[in-house]
KOLBAVO-730555 format. One record per residue (C-alpha): residue number from 1; z, y, x. Coordinates in pm, 1 decimal, m for minus. Layout:
residues N
(NUM,(Z,Y,X))
...
***
This chain:
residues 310
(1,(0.0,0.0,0.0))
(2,(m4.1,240.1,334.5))
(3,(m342.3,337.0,212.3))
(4,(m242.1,506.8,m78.9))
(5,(31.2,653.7,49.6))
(6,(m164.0,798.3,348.8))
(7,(m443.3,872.5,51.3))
(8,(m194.3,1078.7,m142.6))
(9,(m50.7,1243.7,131.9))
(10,(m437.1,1432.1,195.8))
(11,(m438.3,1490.9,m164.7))
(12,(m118.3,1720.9,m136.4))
(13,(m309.0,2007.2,m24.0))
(14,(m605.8,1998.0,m307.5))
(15,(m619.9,1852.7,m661.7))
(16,(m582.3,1509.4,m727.8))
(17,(m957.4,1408.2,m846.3))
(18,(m987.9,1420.7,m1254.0))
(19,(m1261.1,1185.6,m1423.5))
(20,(m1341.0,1102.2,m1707.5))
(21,(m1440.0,722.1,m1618.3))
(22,(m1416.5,683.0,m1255.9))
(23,(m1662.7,849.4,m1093.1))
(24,(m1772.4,1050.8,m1369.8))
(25,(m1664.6,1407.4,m1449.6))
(26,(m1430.2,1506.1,m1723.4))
(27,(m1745.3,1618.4,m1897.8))
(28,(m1888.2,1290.2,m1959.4))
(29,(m1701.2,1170.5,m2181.7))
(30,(m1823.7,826.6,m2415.9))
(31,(m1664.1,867.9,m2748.1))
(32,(m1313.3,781.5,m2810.1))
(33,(m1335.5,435.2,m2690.3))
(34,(m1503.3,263.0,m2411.1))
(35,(m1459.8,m73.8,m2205.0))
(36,(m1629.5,m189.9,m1935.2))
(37,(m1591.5,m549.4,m1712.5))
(38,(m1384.0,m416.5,m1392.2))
(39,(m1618.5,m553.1,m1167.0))
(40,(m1858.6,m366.4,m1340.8))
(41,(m1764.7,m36.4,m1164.1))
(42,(m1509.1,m169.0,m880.4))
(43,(m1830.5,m338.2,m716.2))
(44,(m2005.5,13.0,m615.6))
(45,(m1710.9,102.2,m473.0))
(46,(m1595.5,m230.7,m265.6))
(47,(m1340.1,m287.9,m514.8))
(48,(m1140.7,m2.6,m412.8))
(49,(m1087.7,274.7,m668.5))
(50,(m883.1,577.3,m509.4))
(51,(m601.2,753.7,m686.7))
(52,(m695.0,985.6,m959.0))
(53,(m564.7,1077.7,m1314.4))
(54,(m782.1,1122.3,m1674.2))
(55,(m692.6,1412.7,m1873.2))
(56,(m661.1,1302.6,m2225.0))
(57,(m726.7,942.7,m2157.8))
(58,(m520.2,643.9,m2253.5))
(59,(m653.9,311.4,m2038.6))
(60,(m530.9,m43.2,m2047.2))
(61,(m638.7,m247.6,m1755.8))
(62,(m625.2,m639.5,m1822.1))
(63,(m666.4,m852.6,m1505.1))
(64,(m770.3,m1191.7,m1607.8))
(65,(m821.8,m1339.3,m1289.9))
(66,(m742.4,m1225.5,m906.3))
(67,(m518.1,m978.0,m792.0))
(68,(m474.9,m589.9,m768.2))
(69,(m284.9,m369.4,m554.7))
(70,(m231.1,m53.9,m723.7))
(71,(m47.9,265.3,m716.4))
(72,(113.0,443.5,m1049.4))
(73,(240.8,789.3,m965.6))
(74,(535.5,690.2,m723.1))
(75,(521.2,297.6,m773.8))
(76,(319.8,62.0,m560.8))
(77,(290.1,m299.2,m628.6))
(78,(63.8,m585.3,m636.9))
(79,(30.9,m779.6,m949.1))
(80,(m158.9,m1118.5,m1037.2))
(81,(m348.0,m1202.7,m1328.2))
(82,(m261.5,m1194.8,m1583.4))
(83,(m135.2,m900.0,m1603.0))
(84,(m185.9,m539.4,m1834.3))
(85,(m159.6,m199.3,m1666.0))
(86,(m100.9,58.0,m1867.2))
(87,(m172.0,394.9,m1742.8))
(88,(m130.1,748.4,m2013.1))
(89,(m307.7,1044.2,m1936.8))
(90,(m209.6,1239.4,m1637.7))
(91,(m89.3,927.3,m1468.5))
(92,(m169.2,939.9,m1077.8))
(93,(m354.6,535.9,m988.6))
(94,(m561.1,388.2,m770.3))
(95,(m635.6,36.6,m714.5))
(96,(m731.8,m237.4,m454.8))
(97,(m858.9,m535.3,m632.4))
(98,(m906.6,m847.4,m496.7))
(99,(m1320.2,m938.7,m443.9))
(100,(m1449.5,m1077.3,m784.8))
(101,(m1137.8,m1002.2,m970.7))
(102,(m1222.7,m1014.1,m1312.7))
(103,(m1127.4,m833.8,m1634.7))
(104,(m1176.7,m534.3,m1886.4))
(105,(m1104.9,m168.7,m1902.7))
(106,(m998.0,m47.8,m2203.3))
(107,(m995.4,326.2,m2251.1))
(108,(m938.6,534.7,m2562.4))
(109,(m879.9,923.9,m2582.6))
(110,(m654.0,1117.4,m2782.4))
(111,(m831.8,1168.7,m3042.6))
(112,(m864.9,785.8,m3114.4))
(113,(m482.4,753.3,m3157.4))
(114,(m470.7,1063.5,m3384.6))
(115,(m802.2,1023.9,m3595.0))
(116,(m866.4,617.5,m3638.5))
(117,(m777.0,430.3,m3897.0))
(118,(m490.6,245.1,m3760.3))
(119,(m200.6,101.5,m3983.1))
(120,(113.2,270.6,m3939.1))
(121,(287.4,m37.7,m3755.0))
(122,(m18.6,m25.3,m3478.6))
(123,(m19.3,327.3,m3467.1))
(124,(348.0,341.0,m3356.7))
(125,(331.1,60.3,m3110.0))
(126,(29.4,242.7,m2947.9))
(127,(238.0,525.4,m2900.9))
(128,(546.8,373.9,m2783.7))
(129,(319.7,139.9,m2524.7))
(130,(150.5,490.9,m2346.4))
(131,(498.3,655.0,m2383.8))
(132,(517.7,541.3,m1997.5))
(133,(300.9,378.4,m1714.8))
(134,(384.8,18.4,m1687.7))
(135,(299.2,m328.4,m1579.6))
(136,(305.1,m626.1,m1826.8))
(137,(310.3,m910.7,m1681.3))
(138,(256.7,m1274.4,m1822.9))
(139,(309.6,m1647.6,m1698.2))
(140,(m47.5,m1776.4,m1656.0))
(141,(m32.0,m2036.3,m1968.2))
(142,(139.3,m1785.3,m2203.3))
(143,(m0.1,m1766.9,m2560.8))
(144,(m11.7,m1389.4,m2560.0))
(145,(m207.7,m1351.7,m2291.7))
(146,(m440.5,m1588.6,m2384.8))
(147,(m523.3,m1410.2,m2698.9))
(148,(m513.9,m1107.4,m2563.0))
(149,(m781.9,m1198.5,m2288.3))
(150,(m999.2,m1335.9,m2610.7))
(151,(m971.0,m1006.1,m2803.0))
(152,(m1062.4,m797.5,m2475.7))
(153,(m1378.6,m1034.7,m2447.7))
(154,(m1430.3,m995.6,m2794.8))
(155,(m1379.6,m578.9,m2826.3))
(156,(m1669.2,m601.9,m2499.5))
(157,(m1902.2,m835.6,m2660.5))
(158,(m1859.5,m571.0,m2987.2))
(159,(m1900.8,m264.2,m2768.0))
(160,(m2207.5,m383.7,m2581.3))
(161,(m2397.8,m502.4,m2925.3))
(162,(m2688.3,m274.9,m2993.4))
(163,(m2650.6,m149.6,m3361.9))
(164,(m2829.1,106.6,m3538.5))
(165,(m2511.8,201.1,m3745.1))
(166,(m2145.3,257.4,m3652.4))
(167,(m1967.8,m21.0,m3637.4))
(168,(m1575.5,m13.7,m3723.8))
(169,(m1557.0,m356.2,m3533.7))
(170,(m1447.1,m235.0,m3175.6))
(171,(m1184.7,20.4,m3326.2))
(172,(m1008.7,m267.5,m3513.5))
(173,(m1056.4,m482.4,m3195.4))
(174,(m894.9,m214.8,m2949.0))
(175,(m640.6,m129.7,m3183.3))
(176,(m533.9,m517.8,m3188.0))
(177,(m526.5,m501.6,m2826.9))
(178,(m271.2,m255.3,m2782.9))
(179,(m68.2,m410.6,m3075.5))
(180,(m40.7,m747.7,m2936.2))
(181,(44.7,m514.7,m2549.8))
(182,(294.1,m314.1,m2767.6))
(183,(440.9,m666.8,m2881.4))
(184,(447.0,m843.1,m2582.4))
(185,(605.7,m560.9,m2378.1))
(186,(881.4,m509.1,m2644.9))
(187,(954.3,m894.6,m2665.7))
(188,(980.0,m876.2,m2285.3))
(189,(1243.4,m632.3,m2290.1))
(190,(1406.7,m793.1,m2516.5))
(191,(1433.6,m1142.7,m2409.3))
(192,(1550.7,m956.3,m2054.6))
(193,(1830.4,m778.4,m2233.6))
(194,(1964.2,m1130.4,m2355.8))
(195,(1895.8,m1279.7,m2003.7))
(196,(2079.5,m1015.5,m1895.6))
(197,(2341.6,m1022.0,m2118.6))
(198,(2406.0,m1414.4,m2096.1))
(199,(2417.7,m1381.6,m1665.1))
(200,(2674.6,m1090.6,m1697.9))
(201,(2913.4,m1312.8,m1977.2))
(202,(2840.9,m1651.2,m1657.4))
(203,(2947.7,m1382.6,m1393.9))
(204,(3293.8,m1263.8,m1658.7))
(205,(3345.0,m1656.7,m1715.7))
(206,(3269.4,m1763.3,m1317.2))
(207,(3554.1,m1471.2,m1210.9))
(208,(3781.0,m1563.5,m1448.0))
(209,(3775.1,m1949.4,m1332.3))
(210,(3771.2,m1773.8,m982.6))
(211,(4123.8,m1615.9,m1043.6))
(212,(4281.6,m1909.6,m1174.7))
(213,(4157.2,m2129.2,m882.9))
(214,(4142.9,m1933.7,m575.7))
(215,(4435.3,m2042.7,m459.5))
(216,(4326.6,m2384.0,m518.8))
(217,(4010.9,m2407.1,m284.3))
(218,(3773.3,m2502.8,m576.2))
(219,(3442.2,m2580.4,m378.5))
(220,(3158.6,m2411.2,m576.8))
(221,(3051.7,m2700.7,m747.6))
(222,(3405.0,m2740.8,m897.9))
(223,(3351.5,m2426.4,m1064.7))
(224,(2974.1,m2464.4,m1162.5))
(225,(3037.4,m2823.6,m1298.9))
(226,(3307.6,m2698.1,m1485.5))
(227,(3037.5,m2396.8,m1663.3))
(228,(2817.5,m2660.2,m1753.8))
(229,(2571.5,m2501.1,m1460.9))
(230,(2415.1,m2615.2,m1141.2))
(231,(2503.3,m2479.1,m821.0))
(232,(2158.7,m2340.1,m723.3))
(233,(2199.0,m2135.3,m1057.9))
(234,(2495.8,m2021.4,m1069.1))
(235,(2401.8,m1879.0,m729.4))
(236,(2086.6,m1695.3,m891.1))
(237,(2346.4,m1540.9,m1093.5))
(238,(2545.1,m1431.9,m837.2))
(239,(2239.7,m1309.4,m607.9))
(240,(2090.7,m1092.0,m881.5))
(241,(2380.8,m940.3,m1050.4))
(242,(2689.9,m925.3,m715.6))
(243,(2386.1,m891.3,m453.8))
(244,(2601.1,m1216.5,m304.0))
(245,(2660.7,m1586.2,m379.9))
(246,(2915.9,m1751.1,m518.3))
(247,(3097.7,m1878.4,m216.9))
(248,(3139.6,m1484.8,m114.5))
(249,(3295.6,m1377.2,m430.1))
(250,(3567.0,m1662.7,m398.4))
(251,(3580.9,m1550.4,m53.7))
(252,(3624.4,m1177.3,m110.4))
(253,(3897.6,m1282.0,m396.2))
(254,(4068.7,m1489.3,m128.1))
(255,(4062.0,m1249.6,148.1))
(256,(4207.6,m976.7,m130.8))
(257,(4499.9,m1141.4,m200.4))
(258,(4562.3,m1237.2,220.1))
(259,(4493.2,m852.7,230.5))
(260,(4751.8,m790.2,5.7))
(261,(5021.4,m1047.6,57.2))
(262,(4991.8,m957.8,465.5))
(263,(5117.1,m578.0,353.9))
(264,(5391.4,m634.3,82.0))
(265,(5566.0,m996.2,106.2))
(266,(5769.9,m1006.3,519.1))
(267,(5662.7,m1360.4,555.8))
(268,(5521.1,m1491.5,860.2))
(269,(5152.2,m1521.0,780.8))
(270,(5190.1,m1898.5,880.5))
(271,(5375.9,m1931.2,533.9))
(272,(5139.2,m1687.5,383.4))
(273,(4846.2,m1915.5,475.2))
(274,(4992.5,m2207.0,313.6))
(275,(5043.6,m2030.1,m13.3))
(276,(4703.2,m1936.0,15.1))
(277,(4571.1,m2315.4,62.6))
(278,(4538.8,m2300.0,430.9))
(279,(4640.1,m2646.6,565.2))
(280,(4584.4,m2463.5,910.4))
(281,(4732.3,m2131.3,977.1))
(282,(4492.9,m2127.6,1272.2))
(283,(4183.8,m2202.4,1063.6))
(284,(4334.5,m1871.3,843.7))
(285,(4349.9,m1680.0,1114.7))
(286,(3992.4,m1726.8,1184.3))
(287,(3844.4,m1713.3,859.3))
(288,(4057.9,m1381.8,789.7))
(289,(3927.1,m1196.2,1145.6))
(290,(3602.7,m1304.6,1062.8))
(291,(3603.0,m1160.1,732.6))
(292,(3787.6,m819.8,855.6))
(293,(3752.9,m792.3,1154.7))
(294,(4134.0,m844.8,1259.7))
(295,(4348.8,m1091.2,1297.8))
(296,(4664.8,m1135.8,1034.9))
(297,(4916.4,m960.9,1241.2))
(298,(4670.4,m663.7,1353.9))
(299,(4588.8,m615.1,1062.9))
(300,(4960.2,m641.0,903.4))
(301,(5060.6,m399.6,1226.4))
(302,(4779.8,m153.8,1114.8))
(303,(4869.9,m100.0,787.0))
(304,(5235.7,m85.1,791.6))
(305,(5207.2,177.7,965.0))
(306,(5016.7,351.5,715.4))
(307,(5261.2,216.1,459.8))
(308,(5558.4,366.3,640.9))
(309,(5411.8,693.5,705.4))
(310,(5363.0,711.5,317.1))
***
């Protein structure tokens, strides 16, 4: 992505380009809906479009097969097929797609979310979809993305008849596009809530177990067995939500309570370490230094001063 950034960083001192369609100027405008195969244009121009923003123009950009770097204002990223990019007006994004990456453009204009005859539930979720840029991304057998491919093949196949008349066809096409988008993306954000919900009530439940057992030297599948998890997940858990695994937050509860019992209770820490499960006061020695730094009577000495002096 050091090409757009070094890109961007020569744009700073003149506009960002404007088109229409890429390449095009905002003058040129087709209608209030166009779509186009992203080879189609990404060929001429070795499958590299530079960063740029449309004025007015909504664009959806489905990836049905191969891969795209892209930028979107201040995000970078690389995203597989499938995948939807959603980009609203004004929008800084480039893209570097893989060679023979294949897929549709949908763009639409202002005018086509004001004026067309969309139901009210469509118009709404085309609305809340372009509220922001974003990436939708979907597992490569998932249903939605399946149809949504089909309707995008469809909407092109519609676009690209000749006709003599006006055909309402592609309208109702697009505008199922960006319902089943609207839908996917607000099913994904849901489902992520609950995901996220059900880690953080494992991580409450996992502590909880923690507290009680500490003391005991539960090893980590102890405590996973007994949530009705496996070790590898419960670790996921931990990873994504405490930036550690589990191991390290029985660890950091252990080393709390050595931390705490070392500065209030007089007891030699060879008695402390046996009330803290240590078999081995030497062994607690070592795993305490190595977790701050100090050994149990440094670190006793250091903050007893600190105590006193209070």
């Amino acid at each position: 992505m050091n090409k757009y950034n070094a890109k961007l960083k020569k744009q700073s001192t003149a506009a960002i380009p404007a088109f229409a369609l890429y390449g095009e100027s905002v003058n040129e405008l087709h209608g209030v809906l166009h779509i186009e195969e992203i080879q189609s244009r990404s060929r001429l121009y070795q499958w590299e479009i530079d960063p740029h923003v449309h004025h007015g123009l909504y664009q959806v950009v489905w990836l049905h097969g191969g891969k795209a770097e892209l930028v979107l204002d201040n995000v970078h990223d690389t995203v597989n097929a499938p995948a939807a990019i959603v980009v609203p007006p004004r929008v800084v994004h480039g893209f570097h797609f893989t060679p023979e990456t294949m897929g549709q453009v949908l763009t639409v204009s202002a005018q086509f979310l004001a004026e067309s005859d969309m139901l009210v539930e469509s118009a709404d979720a085309a609305h809340k979809l372009f509220s922001a840029s974003r990436i939708i991304r979907f597992a490569p057998d998932a249903a939605d993305a399946s149809r949504i491919g089909s309707l995008m093949k469809e909407l092109l196949n519609e676009f690209l008849m000749p006709t003599d008349q006006p055909s309402p066809i592609p309208a109702w096409l697009a505008q199922s596009v960006l319902w089943r988008l609207a839908r996917s993306h607000a099913l994904g954000q849901l489902h992520a809530s609950e995901r996220a919900h059900q880690q953080h009530a494992i991580i409450t439940r996992f502590l909880s177990l923690v507290e009680h057992h500490f003391l005991e030297h539960w090893p980590i599948q102890r405590y996973a067995a007994e949530m009705g998890l496996t070790m590898p997940r419960l670790n996921r858990i931990t990873q994504s939500l405490c930036r550690c695994n589990a191991l390290e937050l029985v660890h950091e509860r252990l080393t709390k309570e050595a931390c705490r019992r070392l500065i209030y209770i007089a007891a030699p820490a060879a008695n402390l370490a046996a009330e803290l499960g240590f078999d081995d006061p030497a062994y607690f020695s070592r795993f305490f230094k190595k977790r701050t730094g100090k050994s149990p009577k440094q670190y006793r000495k250091m903050n007893q001063v600190v105590f006193e002096a209070k």
